[in-house]
KOLFI-48609 format. One line per 5 residues: for each residue z, x, y of N, C-alpha, C. Coordinates in pm, whole numbers, plus 50000, padded with zeros to 5 digits. Layout:
% residues N
Z:X:Y:Z:X:Y:Z:X:Y; ...
END
This chain:
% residues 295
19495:90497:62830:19489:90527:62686:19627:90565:62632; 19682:90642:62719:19820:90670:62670:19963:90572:62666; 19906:90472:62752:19987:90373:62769:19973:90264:62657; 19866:90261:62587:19804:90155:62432:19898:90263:62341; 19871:90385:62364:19908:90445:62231:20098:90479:62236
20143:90455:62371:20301:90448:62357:20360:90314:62309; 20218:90176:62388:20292:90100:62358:20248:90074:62169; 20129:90078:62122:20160:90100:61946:20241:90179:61910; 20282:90282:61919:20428:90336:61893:20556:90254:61916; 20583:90190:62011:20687:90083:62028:20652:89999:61940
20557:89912:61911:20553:89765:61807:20557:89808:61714; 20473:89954:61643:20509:90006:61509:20641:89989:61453; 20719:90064:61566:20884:90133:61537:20937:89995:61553; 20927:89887:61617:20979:89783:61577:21000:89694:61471; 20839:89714:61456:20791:89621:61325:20887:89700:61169
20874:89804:61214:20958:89854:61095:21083:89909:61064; 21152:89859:61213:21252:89830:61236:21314:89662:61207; 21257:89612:61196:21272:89476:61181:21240:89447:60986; 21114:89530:60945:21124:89524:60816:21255:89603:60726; 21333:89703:60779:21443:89789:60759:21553:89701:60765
21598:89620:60873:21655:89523:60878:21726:89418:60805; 21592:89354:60757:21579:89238:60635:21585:89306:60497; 21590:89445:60443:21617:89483:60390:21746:89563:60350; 21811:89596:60464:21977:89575:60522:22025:89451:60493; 21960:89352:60501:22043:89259:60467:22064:89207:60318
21923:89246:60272:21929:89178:60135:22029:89294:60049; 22037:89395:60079:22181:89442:60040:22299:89425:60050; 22278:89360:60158:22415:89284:60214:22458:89166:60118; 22353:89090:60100:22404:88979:60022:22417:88993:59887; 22275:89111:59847:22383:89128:59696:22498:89220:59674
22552:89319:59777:22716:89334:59784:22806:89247:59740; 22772:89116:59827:22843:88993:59891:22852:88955:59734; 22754:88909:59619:22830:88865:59522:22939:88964:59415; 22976:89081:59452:23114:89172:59395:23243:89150:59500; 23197:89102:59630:23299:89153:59729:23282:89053:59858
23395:89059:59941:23421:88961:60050:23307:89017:60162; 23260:88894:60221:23223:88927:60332:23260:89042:60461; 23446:89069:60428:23528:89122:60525:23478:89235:60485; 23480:89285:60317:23448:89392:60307:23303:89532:60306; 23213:89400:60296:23088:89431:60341:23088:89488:60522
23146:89445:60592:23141:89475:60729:23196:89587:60693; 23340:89573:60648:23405:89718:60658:23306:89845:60645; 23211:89857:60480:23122:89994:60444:23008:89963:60547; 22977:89840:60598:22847:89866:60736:22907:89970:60829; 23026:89920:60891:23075:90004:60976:23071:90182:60991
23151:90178:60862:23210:90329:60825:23120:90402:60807; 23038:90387:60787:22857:90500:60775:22820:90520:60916; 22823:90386:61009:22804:90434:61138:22933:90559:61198; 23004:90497:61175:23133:90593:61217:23098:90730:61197; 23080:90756:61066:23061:90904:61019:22894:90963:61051
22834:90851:61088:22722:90922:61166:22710:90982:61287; 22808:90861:61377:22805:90904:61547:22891:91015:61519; 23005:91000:61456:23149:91058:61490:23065:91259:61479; 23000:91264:61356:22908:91396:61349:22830:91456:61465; 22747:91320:61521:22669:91365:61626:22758:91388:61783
22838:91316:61758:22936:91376:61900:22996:91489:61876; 23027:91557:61739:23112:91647:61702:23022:91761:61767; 22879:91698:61715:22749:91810:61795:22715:91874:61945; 22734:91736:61956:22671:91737:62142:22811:91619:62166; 22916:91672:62248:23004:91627:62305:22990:91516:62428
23088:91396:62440:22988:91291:62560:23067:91328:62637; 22968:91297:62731:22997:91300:62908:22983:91187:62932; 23097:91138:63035:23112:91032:63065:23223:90981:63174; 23203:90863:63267:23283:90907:63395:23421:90777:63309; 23379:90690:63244:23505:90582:63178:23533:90486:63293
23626:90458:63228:23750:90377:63345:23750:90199:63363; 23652:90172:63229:23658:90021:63147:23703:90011:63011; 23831:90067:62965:23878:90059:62848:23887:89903:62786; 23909:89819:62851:23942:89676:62868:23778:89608:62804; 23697:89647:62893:23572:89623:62874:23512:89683:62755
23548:89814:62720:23502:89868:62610:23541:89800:62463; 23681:89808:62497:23720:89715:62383:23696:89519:62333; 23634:89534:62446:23572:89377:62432:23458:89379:62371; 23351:89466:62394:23237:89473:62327:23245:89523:62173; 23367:89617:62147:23333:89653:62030:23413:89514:61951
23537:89422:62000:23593:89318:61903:23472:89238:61879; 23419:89173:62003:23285:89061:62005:23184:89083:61943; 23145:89227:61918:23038:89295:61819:23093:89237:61677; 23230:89289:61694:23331:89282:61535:23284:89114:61447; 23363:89077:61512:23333:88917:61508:23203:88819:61452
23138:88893:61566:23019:88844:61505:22930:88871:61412; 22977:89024:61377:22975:89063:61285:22977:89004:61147; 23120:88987:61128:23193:88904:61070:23105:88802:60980; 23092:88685:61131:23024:88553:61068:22865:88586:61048; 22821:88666:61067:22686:88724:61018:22666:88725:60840
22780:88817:60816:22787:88884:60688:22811:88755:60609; 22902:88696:60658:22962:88589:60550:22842:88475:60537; 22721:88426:60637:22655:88368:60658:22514:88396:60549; 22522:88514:60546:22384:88627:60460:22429:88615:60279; 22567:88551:60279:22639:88589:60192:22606:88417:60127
22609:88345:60195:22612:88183:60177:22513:88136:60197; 22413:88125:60258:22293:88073:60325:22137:88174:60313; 22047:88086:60318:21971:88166:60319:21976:88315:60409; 21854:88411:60344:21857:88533:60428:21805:88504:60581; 21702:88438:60568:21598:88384:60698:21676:88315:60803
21748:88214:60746:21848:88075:60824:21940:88209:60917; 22015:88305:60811:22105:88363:60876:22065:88494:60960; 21930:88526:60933:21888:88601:61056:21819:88555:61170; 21798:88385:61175:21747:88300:61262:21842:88276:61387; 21989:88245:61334:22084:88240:61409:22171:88333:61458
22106:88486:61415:22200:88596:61480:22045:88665:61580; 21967:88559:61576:21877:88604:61699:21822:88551:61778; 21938:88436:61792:21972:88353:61896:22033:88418:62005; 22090:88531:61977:22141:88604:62095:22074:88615:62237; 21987:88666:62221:21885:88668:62366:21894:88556:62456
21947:88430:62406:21874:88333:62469:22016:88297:62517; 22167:88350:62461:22249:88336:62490:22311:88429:62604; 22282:88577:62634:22245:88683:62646:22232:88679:62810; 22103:88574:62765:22055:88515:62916:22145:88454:62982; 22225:88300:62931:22318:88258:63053:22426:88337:63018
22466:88424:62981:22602:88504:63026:22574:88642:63147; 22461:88668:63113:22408:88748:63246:22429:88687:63386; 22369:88520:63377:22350:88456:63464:22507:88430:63527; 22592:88404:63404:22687:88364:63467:22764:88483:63515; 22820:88598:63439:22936:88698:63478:22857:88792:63545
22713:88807:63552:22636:88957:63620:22569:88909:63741; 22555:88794:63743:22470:88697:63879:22337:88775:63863; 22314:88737:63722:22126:88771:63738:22059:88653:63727; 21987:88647:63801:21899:88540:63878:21787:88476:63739; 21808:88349:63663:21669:88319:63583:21581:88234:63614
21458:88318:63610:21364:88186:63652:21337:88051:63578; 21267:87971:63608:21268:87816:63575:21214:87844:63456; 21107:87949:63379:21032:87991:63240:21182:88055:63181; 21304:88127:63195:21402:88129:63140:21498:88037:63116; 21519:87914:63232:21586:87813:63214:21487:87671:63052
21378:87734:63074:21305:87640:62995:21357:87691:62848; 21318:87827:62813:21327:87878:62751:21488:87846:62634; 21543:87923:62742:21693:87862:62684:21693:87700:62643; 21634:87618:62711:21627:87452:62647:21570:87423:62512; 21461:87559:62530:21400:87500:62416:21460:87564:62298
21542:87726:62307:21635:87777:62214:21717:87679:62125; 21791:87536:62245:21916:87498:62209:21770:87396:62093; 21704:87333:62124:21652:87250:62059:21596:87278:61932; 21563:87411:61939:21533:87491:61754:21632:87488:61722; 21771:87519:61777:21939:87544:61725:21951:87411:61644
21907:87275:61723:21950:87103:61653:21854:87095:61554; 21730:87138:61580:21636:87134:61414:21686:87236:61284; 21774:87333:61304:21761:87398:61229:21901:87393:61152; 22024:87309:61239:22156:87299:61207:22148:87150:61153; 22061:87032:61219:22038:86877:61149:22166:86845:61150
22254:86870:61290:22350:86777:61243:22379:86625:61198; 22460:86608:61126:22476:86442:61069:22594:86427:61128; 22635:86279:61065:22763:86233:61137:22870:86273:61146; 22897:86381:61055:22999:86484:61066:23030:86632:61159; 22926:86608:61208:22909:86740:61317:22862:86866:61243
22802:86969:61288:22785:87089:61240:22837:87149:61126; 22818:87207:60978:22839:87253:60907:22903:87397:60931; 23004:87456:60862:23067:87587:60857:23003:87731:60935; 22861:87678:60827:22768:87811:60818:22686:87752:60941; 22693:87671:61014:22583:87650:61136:22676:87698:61263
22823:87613:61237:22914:87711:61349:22931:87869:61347; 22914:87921:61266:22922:88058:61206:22804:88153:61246; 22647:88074:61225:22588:88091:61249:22526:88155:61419; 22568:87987:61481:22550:87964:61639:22687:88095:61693; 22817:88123:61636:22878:88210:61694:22857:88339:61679
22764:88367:61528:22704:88473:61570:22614:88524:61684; 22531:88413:61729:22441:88454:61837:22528:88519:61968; 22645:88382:61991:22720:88383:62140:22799:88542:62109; 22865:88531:62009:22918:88696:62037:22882:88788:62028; 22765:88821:61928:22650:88929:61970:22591:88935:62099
22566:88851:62198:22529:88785:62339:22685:88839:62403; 22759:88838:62407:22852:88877:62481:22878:89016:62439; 22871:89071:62332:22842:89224:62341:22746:89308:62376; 22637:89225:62395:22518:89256:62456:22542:89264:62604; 22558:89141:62643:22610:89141:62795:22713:89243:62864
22848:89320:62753:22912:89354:62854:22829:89497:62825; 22731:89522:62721:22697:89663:62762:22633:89697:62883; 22523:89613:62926:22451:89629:63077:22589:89688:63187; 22702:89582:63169:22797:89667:63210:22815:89826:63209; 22904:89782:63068:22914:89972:63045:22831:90100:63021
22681:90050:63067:22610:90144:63080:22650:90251:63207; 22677:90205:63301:22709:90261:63408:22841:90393:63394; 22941:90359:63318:23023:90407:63271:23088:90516:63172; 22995:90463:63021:22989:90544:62940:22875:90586:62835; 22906:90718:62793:22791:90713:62710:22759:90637:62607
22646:90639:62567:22554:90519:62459:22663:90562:62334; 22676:90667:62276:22752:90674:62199:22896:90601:62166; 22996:90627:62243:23112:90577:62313:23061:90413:62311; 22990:90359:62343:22928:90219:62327:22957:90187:62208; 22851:90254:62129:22841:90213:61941:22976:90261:61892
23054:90359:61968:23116:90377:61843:23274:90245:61905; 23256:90193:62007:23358:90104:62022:23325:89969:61939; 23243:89949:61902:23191:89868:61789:23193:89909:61672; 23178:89984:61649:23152:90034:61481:23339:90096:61491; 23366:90152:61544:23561:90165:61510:23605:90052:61527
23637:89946:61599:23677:89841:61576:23635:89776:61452; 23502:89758:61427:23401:89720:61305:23504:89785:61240; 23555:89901:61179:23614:89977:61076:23808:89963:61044; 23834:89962:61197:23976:89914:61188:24022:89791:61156; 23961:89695:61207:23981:89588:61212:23959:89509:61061
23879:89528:60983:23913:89487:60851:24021:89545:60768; 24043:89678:60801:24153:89714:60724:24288:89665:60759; 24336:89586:60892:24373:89518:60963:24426:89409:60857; 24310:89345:60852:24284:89264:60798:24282:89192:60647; 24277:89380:60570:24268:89372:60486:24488:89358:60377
24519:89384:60476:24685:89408:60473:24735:89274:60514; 24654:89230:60607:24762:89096:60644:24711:88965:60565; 24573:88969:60468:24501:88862:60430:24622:88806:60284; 24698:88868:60231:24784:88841:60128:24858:88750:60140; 24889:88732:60244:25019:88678:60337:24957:88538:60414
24827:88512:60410:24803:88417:60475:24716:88320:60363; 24738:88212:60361:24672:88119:60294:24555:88032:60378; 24460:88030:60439:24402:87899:60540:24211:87963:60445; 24216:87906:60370:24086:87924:60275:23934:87902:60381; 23973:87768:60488:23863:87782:60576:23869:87960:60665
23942:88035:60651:23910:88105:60725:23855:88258:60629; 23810:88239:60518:23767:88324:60460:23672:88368:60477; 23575:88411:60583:23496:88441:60637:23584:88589:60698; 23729:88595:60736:23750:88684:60773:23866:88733:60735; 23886:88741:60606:24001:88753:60508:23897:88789:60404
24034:88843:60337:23962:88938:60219:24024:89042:60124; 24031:89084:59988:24120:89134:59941:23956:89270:59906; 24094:89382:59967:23938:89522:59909:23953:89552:59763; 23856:89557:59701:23805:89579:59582:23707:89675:59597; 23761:89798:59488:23657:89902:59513:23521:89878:59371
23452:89901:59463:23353:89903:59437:23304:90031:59294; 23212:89929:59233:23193:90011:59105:23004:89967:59042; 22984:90059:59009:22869:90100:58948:22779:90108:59017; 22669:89931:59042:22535:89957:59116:22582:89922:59247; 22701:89863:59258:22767:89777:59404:22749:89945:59475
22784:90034:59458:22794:90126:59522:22686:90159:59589; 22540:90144:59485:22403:90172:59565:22349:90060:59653; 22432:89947:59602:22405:89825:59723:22474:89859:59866; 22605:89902:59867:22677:89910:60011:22620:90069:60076; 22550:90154:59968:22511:90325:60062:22367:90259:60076
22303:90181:60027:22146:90140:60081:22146:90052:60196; 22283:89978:60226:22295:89846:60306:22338:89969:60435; 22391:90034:60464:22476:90158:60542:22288:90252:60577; 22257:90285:60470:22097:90410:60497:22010:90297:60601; 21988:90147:60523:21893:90085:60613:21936:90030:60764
22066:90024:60759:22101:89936:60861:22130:90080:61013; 22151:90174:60933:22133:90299:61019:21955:90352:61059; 21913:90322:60952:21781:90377:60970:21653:90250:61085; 21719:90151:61073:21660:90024:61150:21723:90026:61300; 21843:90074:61318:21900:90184:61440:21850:90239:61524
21827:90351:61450:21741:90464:61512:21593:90410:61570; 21555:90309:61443:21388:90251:61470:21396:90186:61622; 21482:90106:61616:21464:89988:61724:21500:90077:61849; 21602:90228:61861:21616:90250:61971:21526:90352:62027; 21434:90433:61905:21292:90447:61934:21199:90347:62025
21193:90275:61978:21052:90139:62019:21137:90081:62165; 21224:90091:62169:21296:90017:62329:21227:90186:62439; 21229:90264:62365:21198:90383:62436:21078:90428:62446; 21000:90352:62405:20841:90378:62373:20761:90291:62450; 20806:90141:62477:20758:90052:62508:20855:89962:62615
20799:89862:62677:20864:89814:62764:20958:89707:62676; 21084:89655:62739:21178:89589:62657:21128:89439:62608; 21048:89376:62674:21016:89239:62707:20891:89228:62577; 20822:89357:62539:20709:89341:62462:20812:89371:62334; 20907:89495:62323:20978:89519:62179:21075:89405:62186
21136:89356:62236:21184:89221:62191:21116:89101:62189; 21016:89076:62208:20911:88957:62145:20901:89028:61994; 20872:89163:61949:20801:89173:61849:20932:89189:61729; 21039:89179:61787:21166:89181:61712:21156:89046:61617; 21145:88917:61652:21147:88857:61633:21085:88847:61498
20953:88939:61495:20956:88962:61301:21053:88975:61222; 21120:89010:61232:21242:89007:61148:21300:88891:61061; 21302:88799:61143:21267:88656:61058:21196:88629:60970; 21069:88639:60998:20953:88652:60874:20983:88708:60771; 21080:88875:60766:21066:88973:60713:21167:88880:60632
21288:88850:60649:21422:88833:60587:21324:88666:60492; 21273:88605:60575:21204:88468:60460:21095:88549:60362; 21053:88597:60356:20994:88715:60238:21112:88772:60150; 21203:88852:60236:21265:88909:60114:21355:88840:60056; 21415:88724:60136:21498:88617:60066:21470:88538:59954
21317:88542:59968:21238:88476:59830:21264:88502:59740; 21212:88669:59700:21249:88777:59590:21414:88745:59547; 21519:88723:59614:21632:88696:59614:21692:88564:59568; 21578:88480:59553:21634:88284:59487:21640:88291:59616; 21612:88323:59755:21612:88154:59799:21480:88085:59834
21471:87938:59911:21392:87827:59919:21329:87879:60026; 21203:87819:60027:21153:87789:60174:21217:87736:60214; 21208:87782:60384:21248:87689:60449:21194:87530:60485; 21262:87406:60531:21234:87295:60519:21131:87304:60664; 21035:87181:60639:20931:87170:60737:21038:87130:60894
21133:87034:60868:21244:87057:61031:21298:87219:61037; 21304:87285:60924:21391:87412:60984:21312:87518:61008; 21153:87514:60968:21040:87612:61008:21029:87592:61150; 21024:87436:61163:20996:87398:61342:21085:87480:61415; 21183:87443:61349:21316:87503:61431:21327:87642:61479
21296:87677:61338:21300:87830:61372:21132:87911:61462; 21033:87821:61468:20935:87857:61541:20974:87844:61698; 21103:87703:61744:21108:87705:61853:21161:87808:61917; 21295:87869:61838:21396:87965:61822:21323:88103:61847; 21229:88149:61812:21137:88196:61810:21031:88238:61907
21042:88116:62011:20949:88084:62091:21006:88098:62229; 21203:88073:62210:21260:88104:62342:21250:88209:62354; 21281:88276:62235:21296:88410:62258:21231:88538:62321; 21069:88530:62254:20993:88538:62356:20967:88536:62479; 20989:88404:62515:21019:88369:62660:21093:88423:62702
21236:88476:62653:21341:88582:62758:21287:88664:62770; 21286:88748:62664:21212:88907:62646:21083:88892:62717; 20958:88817:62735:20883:88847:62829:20946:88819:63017; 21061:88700:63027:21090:88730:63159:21191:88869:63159; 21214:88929:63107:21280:89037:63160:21176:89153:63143
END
């Protein structure tokens, strides 16, 4: 009995972690029409910052270190993908662009396989096949190869998947904190980085990660502190429900999130999705599952 009622506590805290989410995002994108994609990451970031940075100020980490190299890989690859997330939410539907930043898992999987030598069974090797095959229904390439926002898309998955991957690493190492916050400070430095050298450079395809800061004024303000409250508060949810429930059942039920973002994207102008990119995203959908139940 107690085991039904931890694991409804896990799918709850997911489910509304995943509805928190899609509502993180749809702030995101109406930011996105006052301001650059670069700079939307930047105020995601900086709320986390000043959240952890408080709670360590509280309870100080312990921690043995000694993967700085590694640390800083997870928080750039977080950065990054970051990045083409925002700019993607910003251009494309809400649904399309939370379809392809949860592709991760399935990517997740062969980088485990390859740099951690974790073993996948033939239902994970399937799985991943059938990932890549929602990826070709849902990107339709034509004779020109992949579109901007589909490369953007697909690299959101792989580098979220590689920051995923090196954490199993640095679990061993450092605290969970020290984790997030090597992501969320990079997340924070790195546009301002960015934001100094973007004057100086002209290459317009790369505006996805360029950007001139513009401060923000009137309701933009309650768009970037609501996009910062939900995307913190969907945080906390999801690392509830990983703690409530086993990982393989809260990441199948993650996968709402999709649903959630094609609902609220509606309210927002955009389309259904097309009968090839529903398939797509059901297959996408369907690997995913498949990881999260083999692990």
């Amino acid at each position: 009995m107690n085991r039904l009622k931890n694991l409804n506590k896990g799918v709850q805290y997911m489910l509304i972690a995943s509805f928190t989410f899609a509502i993180m995002g749809a702030f995101a994108k109406l930011a996105s029409e006052s301001m650059s994609s670069l700079e939307v990451v930047f105020f995601r970031n900086i709320a986390g910052v000043i959240l952890v940075g408080l709670a360590v100020l509280k309870t100080p980490m312990k921690h043995k270190g000694g993967k700085p190299f590694l640390l800083f890989f997870r928080g750039f690859m977080g950065f990054v993908a970051l990045l083409a997330f925002f700019y993607n939410i910003a251009h494309i539907s809400l649904g399309d662009a939370m379809t392809y930043s949860k592709t991760s898992p399935i990517f997740t999987a062969i980088f485990a396989w390859l740099f951690l030598s974790e073993k996948l069974s033939y239902k994970a090797w399937l799985a991943v096949f059938v990932g890549f095959v929602g990826i070709l229904f849902i990107t339709q390439p034509s004779g020109v190869g992949f579109s901007k926002y589909d490369l953007l898309g697909i690299f959101s998955g792989v580098g979220a998947a590689l920051a995923y991957t090196s954490v199993r690493e640095l679990k061993s190492y450092y605290d969970t904190r020290a984790i997030v916050l090597s992501f969320m400070g990079v997340g924070t430095l790195g546009p301002i980085l960015l934001f100094l050298i973007s004057p100086y450079l002209n290459y317009p395809e790369l505006d996805f990660m360029l950007g001139k800061f513009i401060m923000p004024e009137g309701i933009v303000w309650f768009y970037v502190l609501a996009m910062g409250l939900f995307a913190t508060l969907s945080q906390v949810l999801m690392t509830k429900a990983y703690g409530e429930t086993k990982a393989g059942i809260v990441g199948a039920v993650s996968y709402t999130n999709i649903l959630f973002s094609i609902i609220v994207g509606l309210f927002l102008g955009d389309a259904l999705p097309s009968l090839l990119t529903t398939f797509g995203i059901i297959l996408i959908v369907f690997a995913g599952v498949m990881v999260a139940r083999d692990k």
